[in-house]
GUNU-144543 format. One record per residue (C-alpha): chain; residue number from 0; x negated, y, z; residue in one letter. Coordinates in pm, 1 decimal. Each point is the difference from the previous one (the first is absolute). Layout:
<A,NUM,<X,Y,Z>,A>,
...
END
This chain:
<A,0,<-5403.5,-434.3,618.5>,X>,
<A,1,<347.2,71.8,-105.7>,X>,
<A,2,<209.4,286.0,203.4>,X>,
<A,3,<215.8,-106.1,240.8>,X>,
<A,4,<368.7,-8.7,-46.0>,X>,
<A,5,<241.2,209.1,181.5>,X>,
<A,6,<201.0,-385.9,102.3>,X>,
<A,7,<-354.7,-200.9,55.2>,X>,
<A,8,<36.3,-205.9,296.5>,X>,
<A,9,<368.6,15.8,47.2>,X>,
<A,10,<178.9,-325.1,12.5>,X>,
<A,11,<354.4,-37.4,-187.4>,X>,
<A,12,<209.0,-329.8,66.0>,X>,
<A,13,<296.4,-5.0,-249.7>,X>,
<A,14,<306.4,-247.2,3.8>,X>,
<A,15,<92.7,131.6,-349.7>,X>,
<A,16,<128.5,-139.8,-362.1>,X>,
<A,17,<149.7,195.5,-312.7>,X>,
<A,18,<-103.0,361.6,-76.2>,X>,
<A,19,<89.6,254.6,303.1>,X>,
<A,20,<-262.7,-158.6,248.9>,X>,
<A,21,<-249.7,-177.5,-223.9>,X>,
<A,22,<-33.6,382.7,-215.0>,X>,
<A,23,<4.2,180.5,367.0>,X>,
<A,24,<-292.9,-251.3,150.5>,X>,
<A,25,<-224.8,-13.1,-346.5>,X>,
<A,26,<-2.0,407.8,65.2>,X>,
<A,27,<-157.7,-81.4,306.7>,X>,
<A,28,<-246.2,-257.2,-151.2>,X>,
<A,29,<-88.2,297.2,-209.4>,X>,
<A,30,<-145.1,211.6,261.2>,X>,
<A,31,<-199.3,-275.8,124.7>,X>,
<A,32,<260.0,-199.8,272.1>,X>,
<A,33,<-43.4,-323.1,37.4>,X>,
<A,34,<325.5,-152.8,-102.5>,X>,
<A,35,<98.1,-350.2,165.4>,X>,
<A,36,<312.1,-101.1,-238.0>,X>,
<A,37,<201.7,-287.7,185.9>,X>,
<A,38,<149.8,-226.3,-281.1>,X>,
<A,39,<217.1,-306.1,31.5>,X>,
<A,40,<-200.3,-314.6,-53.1>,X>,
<A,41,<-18.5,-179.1,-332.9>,X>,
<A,42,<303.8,255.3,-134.7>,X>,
<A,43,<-167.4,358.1,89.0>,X>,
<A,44,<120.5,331.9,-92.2>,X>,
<A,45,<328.8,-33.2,-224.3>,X>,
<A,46,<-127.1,235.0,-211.7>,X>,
<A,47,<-306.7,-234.3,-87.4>,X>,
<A,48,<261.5,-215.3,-224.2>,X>,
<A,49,<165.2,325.3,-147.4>,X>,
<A,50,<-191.7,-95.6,-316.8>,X>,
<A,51,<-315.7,-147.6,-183.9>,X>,
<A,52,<-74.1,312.9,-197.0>,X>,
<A,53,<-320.5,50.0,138.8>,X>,
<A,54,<-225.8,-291.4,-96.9>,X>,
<A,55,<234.7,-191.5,187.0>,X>,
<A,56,<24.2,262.1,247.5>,X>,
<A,57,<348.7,186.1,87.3>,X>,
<A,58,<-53.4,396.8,-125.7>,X>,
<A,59,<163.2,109.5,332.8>,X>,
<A,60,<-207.1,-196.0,266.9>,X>,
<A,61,<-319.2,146.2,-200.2>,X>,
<A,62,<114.6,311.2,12.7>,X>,
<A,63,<58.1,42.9,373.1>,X>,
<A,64,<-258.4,-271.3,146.9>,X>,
<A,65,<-369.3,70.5,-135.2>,X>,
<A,66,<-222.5,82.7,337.9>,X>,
<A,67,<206.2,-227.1,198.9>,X>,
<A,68,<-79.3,-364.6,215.5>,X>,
<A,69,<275.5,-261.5,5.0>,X>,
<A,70,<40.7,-231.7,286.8>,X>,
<A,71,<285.0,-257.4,9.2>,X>,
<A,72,<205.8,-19.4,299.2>,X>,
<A,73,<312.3,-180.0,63.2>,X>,
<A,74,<140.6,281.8,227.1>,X>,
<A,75,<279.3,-249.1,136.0>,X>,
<A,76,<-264.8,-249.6,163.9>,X>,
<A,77,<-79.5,24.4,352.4>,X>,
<A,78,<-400.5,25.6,-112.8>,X>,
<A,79,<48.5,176.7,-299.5>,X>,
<A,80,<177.7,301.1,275.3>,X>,
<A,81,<-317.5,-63.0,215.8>,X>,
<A,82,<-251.5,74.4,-263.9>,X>,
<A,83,<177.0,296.0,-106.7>,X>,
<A,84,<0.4,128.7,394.8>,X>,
<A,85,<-360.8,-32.2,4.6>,X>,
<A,86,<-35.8,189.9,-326.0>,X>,
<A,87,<232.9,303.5,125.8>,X>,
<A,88,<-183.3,29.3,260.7>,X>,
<A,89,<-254.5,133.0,-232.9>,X>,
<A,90,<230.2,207.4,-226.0>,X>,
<A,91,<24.7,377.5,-55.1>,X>,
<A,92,<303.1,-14.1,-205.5>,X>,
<A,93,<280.6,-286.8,-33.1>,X>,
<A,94,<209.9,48.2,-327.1>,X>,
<A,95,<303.7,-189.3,-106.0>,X>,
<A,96,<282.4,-5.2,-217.4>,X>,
<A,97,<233.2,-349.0,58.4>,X>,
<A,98,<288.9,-91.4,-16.3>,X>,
<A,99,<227.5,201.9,247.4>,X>,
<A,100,<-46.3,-151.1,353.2>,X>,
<A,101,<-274.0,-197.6,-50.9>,X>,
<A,102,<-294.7,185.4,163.4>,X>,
<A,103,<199.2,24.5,251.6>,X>,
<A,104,<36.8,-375.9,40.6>,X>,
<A,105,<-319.7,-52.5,-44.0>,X>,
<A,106,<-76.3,252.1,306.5>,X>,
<A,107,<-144.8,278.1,-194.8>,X>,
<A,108,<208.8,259.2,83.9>,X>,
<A,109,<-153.8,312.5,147.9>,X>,
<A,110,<184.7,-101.7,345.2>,X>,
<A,111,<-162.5,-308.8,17.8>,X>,
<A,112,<-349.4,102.8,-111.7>,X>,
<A,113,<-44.7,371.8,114.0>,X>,
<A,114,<-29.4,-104.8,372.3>,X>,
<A,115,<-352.8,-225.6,-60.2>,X>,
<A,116,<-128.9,252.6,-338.2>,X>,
<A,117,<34.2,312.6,108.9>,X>,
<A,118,<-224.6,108.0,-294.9>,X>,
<A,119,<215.8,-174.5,-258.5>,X>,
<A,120,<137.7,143.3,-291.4>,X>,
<A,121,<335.8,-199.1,-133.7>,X>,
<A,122,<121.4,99.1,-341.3>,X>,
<A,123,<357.3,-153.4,-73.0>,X>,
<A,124,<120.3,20.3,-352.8>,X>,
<A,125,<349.3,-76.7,-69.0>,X>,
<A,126,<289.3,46.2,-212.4>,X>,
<A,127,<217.6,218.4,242.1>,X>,
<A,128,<-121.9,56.8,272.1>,X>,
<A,129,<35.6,-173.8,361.7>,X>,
<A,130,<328.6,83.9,51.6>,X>,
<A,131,<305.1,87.1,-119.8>,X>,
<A,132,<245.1,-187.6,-224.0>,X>,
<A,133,<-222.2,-41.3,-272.8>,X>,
<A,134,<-282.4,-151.2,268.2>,X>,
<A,135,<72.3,-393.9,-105.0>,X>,
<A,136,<8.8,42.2,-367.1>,X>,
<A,137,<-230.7,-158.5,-248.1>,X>,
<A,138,<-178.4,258.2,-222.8>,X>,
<A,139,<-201.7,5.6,-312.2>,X>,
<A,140,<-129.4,279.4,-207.8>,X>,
<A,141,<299.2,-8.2,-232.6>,X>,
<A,142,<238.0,9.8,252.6>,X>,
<A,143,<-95.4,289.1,180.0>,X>,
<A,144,<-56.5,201.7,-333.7>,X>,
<A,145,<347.8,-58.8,-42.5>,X>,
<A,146,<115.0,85.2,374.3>,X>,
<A,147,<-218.9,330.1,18.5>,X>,
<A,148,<189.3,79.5,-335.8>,X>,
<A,149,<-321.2,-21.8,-221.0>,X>,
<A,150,<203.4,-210.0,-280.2>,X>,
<A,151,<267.6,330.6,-43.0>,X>,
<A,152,<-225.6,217.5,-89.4>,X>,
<A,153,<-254.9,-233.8,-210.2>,X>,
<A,154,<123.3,-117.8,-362.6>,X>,
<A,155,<163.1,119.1,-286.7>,X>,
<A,156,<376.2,111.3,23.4>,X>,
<A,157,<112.8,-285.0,-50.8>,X>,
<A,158,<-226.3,-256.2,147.8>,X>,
<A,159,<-145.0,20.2,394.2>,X>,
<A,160,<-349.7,-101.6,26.9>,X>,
<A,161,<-245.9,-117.1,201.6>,X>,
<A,162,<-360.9,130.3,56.5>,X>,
<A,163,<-242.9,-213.7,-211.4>,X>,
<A,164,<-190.5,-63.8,315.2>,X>,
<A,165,<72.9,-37.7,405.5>,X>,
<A,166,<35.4,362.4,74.3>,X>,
<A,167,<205.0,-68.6,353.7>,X>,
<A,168,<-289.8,-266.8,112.3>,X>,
<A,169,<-269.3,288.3,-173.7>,X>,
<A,170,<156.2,272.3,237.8>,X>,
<A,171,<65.4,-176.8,274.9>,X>,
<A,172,<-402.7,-152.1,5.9>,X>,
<A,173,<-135.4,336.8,-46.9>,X>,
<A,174,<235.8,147.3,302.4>,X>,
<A,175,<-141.8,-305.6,221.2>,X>,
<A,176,<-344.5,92.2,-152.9>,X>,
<A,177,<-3.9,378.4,99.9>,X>,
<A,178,<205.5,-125.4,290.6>,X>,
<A,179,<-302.4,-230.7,153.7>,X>,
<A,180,<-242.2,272.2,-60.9>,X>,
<A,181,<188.4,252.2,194.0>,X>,
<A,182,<51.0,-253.5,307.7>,X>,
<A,183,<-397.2,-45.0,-12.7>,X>,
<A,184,<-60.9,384.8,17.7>,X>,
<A,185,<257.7,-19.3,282.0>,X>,
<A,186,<-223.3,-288.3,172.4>,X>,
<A,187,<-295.0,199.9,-8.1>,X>,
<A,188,<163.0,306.0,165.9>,X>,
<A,189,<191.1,-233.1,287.9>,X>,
<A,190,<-136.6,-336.3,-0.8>,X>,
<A,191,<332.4,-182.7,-43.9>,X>,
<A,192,<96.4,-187.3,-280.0>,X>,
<A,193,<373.7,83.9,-133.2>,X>,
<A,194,<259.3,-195.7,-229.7>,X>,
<A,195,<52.4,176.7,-350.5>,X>,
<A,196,<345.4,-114.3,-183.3>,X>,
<A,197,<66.8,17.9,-395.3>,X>,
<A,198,<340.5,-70.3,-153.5>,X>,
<A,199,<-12.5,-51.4,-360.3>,X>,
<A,200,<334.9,199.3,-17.7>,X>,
<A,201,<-111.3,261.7,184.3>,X>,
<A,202,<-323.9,25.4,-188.6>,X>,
<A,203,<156.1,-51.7,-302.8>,X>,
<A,204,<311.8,274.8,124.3>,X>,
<A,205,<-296.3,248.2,36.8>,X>,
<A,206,<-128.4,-56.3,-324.2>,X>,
<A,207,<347.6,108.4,-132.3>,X>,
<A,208,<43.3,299.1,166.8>,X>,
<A,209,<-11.5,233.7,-341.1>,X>,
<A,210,<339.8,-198.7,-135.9>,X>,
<A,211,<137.0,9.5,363.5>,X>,
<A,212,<-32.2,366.9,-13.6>,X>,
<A,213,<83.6,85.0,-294.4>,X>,
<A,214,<353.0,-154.4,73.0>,X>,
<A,215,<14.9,183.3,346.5>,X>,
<A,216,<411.0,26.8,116.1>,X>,
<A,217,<97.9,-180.5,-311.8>,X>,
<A,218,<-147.3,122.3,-338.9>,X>,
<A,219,<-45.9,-200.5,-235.2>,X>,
<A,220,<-279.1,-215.7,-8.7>,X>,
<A,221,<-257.2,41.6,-281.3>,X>,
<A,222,<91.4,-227.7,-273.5>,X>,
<A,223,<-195.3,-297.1,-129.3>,X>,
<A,224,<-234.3,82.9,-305.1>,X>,
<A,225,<-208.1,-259.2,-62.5>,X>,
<A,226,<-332.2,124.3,-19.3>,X>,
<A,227,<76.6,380.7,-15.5>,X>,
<A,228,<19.1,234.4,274.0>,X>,
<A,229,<370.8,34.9,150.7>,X>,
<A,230,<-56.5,360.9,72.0>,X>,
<A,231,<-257.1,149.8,-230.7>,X>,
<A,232,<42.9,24.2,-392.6>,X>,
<A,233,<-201.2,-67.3,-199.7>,X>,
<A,234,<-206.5,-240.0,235.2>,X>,
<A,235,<-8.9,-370.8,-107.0>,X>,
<A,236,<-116.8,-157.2,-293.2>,X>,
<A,237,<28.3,98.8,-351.1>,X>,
<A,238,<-23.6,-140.2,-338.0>,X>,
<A,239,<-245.3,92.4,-314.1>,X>,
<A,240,<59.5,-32.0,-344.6>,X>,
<A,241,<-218.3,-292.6,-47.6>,X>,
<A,242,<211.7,-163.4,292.1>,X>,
<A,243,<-262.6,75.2,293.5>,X>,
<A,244,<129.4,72.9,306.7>,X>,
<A,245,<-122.9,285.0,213.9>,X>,
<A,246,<47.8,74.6,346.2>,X>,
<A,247,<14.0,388.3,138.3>,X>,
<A,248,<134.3,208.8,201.6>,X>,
<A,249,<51.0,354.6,84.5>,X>,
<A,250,<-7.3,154.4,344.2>,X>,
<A,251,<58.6,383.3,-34.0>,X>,
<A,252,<101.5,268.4,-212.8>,X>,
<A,253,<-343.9,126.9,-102.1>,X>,
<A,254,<-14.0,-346.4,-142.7>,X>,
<A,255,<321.7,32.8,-194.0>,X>,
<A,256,<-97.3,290.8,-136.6>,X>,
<A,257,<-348.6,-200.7,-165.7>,X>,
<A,258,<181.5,-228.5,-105.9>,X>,
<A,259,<251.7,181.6,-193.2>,X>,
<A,260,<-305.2,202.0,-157.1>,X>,
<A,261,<-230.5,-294.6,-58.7>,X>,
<A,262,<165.0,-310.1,33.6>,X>,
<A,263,<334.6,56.3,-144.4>,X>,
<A,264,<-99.3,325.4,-234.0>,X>,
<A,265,<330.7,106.5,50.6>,X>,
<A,266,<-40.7,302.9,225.2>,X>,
<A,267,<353.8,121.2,-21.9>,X>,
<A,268,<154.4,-262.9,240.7>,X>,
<A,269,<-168.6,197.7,273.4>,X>,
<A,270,<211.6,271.3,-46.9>,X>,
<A,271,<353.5,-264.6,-9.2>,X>,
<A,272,<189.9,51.5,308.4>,X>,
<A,273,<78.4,-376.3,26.7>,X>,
<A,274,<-379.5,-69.2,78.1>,X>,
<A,275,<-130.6,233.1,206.0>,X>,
<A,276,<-31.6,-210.2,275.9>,X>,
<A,277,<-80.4,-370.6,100.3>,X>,
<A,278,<361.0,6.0,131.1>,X>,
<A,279,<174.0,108.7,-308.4>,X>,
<A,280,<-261.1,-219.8,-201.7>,X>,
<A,281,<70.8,-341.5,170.5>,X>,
<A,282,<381.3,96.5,-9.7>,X>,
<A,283,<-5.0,44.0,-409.0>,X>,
<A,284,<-303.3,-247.5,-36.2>,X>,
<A,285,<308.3,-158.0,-253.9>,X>,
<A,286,<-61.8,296.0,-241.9>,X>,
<A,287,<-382.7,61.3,85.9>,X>,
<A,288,<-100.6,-332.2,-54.9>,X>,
<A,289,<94.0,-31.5,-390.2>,X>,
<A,290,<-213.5,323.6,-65.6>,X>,
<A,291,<-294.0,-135.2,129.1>,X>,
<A,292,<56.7,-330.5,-162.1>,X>,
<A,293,<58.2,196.4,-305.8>,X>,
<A,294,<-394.2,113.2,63.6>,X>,
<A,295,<-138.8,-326.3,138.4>,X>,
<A,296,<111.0,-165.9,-291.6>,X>,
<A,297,<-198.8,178.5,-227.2>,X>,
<A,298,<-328.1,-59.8,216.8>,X>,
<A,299,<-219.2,-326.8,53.4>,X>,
<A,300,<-69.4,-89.3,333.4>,X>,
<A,301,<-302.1,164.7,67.1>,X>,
<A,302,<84.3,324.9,-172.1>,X>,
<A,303,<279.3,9.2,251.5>,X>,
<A,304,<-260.4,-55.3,282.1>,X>,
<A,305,<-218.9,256.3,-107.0>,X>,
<A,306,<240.3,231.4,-87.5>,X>,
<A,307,<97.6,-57.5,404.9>,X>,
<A,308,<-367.6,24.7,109.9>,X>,
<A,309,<-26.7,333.5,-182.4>,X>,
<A,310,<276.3,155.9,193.7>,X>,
<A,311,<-108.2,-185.1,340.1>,X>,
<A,312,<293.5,-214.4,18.8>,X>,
<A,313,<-78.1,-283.3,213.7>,X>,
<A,314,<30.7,-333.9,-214.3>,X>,
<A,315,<-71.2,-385.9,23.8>,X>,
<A,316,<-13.4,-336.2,-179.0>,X>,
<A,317,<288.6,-233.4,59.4>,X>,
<A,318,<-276.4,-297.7,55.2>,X>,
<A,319,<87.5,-365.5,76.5>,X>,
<A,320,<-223.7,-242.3,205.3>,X>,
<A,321,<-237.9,-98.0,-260.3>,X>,
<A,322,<-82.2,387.5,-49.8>,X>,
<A,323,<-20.6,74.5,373.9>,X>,
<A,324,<-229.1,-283.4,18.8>,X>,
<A,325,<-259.7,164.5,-248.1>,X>,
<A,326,<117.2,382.7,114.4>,X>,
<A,327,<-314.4,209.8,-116.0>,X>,
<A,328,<57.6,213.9,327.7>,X>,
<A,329,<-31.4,-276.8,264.3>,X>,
<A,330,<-314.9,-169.0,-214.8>,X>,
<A,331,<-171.9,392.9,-18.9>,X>,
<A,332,<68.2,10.7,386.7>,X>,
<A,333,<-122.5,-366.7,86.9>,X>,
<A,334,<283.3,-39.3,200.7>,X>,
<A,335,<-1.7,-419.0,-113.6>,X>,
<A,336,<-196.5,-226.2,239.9>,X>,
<A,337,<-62.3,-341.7,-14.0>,X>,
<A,338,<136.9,-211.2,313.2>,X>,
<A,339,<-46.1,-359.7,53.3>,X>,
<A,340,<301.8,-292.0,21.9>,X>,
<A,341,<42.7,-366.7,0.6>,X>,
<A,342,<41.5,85.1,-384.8>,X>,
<A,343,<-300.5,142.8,-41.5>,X>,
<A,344,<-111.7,366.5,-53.0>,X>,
<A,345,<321.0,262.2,-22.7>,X>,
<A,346,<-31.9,366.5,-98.5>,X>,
<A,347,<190.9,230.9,254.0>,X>,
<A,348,<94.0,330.7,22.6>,X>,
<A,349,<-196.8,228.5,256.5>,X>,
<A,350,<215.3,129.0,277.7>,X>,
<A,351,<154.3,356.6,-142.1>,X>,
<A,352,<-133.4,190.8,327.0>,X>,
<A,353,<-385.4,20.6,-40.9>,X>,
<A,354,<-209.2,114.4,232.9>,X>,
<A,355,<-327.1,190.2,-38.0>,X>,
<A,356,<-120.0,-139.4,350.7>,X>,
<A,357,<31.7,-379.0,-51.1>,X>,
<A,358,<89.3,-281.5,-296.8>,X>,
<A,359,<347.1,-181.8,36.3>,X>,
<A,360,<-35.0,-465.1,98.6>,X>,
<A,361,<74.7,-141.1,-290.3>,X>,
<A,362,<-25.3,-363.9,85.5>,X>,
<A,363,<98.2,-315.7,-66.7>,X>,
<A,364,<418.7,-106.9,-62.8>,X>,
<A,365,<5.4,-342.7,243.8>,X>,
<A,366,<73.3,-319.5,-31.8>,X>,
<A,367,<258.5,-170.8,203.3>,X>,
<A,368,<-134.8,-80.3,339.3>,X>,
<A,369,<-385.3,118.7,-132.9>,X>,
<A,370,<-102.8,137.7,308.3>,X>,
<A,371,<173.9,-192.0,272.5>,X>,
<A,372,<-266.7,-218.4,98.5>,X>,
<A,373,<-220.0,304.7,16.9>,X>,
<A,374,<201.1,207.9,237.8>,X>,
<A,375,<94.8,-282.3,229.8>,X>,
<A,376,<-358.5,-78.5,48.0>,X>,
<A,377,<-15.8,377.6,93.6>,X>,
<A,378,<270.8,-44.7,235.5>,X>,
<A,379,<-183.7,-310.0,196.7>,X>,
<A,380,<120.7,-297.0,-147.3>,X>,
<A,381,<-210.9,-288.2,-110.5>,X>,
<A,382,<20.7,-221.3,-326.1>,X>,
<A,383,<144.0,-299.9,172.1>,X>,
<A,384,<305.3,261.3,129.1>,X>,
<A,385,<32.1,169.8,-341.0>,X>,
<A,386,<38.3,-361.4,-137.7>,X>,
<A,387,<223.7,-61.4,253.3>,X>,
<A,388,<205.0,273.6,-52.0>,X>,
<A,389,<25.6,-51.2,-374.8>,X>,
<A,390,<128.4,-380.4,30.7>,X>,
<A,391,<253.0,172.8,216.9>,X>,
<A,392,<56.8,205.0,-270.1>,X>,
<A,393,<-20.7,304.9,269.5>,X>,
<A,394,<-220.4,125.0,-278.2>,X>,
END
């Protein structure tokens, strides 16, 4: 008999679409909650039409769905709002992350529901929070990496960039993540069931504290490098003579040292006053960086890395998809699963935390409205009110 999971037998209802909830709620799924995912009727999470890339599938919903159940529920109708009382009633944790005002209209606001579930849990994921000026405002994951100030310190010089993927809805569903866990340790101490709050901003603000600090009473701010370090030289990738590009990075002077000796072979920079330090080396990286292109050149790619493995400089390959896909670390550490889909069989990554003391759900992404028949019959009603309710389009 498999070993119970720390979240077995805890029931999560989620109002969710996009990244921040979905990613938050599948974390759950992972340690064994069952997750109830609410979806619009016939439509569904948003996200499910971000793409087809997946068989047909959309590479975000897969990503932050598998281990879930989807029931359809019109939350404006007057028996859609009934079915989802009867369901709460039931629920450990309530997660959302609407549009601003609209749990709220729909009565799920911890005034509302905290005086009849005392025991309740309600996650609310936002943009900015529930008040202030910003409260109102639409948000996506773009927008808030450029309001946190994400894009001024991401690029090259001359062009701002993005992250590659949603790294305010990433932070902001792993803070509502840790955040839920915490209110259940709180539950078992007290009893009560509590309210836990995420901004993206303010996740996203935390996640920025290094540049935030490091332009504390108006320094400058570190500059945009593309993919080098701002503060550390040499720290980013490099090129080889046979045009491969290596990534490494040094961390300390005892590493400097190795790899003037044995990377380099020019021992007599440690002894130049100009790079003595990681200060003095990122501030004349201009003149550092043609003598060890000047070495580089002369190397292939993986004399370069083994030159840096020799010295215990820590290095990398600058992989795409295809090679992340077919990584020999993740295929030595069976960390790829196979999960089932309306597409068939899908190979997904194991959760990064493993656990000695039980085995992560890896279960099925759903279908749209897959289980709603299911959990109303759980809930008491019969076929003839489940057809009912889907002429009415309740469901």
């Amino acid at each position: 008999m498999p070993a119970a999971r720390p979240l077995d037998g805890l029931l999560v209802v989620t109002l969710e679409h996009a990244i921040a909830a979905p990613f938050a709620t599948r974390q759950l799924a992972d340690l064994g909650a069952r997750v109830i995912k609410v979806e619009r009727p016939e439509v569904g999470d948003f996200a499910r039409a971000y793409d087809t890339r997946v068989r047909g599938l959309a590479s975000h919903f897969v990503w932050c769905n598998r281990s879930k159940e989807s029931l359809t529920l019109d939350v404006k109708h007057p028996a859609a709002r009934e079915i989802l009382s009867h369901l709460l009633a039931k629920t450990d944790v309530l997660v959302q992350n609407l549009a601003p005002g609209a749990a709220d209209r729909l009565g799920l606001s911890e005034e509302k529901l905290r005086p009849t579930h005392p025991r309740l849990i309600l996650c609310d994921i936002s943009g900015y929070g529930a008040d202030g000026p910003y409260r109102d405002r639409k948000a996506y994951d773009l927008l808030i990496q450029s309001e946190a100030g994400f894009l001024s310190v991401t690029g090259t010089p001359e062009h701002p960039s993005k992250s590659g993927l949603s790294i305010a809805d990433i932070a902001a569903g792993m803070y509502a993540y840790s955040g839920i866990l915490a209110a259940l340790l709180s539950r078992t101490a007290s009893g009560q069931g509590s309210r836990v709050e995420v901004s993206m901003l303010e996740a996203l603000g935390e996640w920025m504290s290094f540049p935030l600090y490091y332009t504390f009473e108006g320094q400058p701010p570190p500059p945009r490098t593309g993919a080098a370090h701002a503060t550390i030289f040499p720290y980013g990738p490099f090129t080889a003579g046979d045009g491969r590009t290596v990534m490494f990075g040094l961390q300390n002077e005892r590493e400097w040292k190795n790899f003037c000796e044995i990377v380099l072979r020019r021992p007599e920079l440690l002894s130049d006053p100009h790079y003595d330090s990681n200060t003095k080396r990122s501030a004349n990286q201009a003149a550092l960086a043609p003598i060890l292109g000047g070495v580089f050149s002369a190397l292939t790619g993986e004399e370069l890395v083994a030159r840096l493995d020799e010295a215990g400089i820590a290095n990398a390959h600058v992989n795409d998809m295809t090679q992340l896909w077919a990584h020999p670390q993740l295929a030595a550490r069976q960390r790829w699963q196979t999960i089932s889909s309306p597409a068939g069989p899908l190979p997904a990554l194991l959760p990064p935390a493993t656990s000695a003391a039980f085995s992560s759900r890896m279960d099925p992404v759903p279908a749209l409205g897959e289980h709603t028949r299911g959990i109303l019959s759980e809930l008491g009603y019969s076929s003839t009110e489940i057809e009912r309710l889907r002429r009415e389009r309740a469901v």
